[in-house]
N, C-alpha and C positions, 0 to 999 in steps of 0.2 A: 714424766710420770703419766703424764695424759697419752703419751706416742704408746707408752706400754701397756696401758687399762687397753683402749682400742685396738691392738695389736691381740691381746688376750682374748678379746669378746669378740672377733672376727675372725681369729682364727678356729675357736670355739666351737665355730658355723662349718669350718669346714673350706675358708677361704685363703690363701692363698696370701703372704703378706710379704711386702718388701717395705724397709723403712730408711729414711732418709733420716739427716740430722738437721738439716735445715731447708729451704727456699730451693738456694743454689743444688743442693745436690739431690732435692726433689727431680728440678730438671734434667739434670745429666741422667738419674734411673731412668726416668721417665722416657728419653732421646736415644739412651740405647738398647732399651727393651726390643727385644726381640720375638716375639709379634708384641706392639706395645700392650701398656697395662690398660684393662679393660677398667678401670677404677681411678683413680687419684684425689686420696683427702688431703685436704692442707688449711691449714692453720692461718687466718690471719695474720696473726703475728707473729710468724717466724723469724728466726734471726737469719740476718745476709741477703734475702728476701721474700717479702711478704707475698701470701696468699694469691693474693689481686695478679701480683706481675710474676708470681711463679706460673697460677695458669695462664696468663696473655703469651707467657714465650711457651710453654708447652703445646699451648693452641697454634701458633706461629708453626710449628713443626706437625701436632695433629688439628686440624682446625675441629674434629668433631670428639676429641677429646672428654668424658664424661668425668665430671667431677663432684666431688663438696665439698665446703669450704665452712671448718667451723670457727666462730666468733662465739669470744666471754666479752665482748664490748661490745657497746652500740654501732652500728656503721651500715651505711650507706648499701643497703643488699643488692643491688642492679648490674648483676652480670647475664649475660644471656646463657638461658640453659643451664643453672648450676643451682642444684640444692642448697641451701644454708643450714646447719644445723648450730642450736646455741648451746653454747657451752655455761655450767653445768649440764647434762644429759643423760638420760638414762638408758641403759644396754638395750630393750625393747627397743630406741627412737630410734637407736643409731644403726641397728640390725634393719630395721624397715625403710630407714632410710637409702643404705647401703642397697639393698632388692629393690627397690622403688627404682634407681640411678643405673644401676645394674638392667633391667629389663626395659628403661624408657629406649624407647625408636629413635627421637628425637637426637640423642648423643650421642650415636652409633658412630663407629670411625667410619 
């Protein structure tokens, strides 16, 4: 439910959406994208794999990879270079967030 609210309010903007069902097959989009994806959200808690180790192998393959990574739980924020959005959120945060990660230097491939 939450893949589709975000998929709705982003694409709303005018962007461009590929979705995954889980961790694992975040990664594989992600590895065979062709020029890769300038974005990648992922979920904490996804199923098959989580958040954390979906971007470390995505970064493995782009190390400058920009991402965000939203949490409904408390946890440990400390990855380099990655937005956290909390979940619940509202379409504003996620939109500004999304332009914010989108235009930093910093995550450029």
């Amino acid at each position: 439910m939450v893949r589709k609210a975000i998929r709705l309010i982003l694409a709303g903007c005018g962007y461009q959406i590929s979705e995954a069902v889980d961790g694992e097959d975040a990664v594989e989009k992600y590895i065979e994208a062709s020029p890769p994806f300038d974005l990648v959200l992922l979920d904490l808690d996804m199923p098959r794999l989580n958040g954390f180790d979906a971007l470390e192998r995505i970064r493995n393959h782009y190390s400058g990879a920009r991402a965000i990574l939203l949490s409904g739980g408390a946890h440990a924020l400390e990855v380099s270079e990655v937005t956290f959005v909390q979940k619940p959120f509202d379409n504003e945060e996620l939109i500004k967030r999304v332009r914010e990660a989108l235009d930093s230097e910093s995550q450029k491939h």
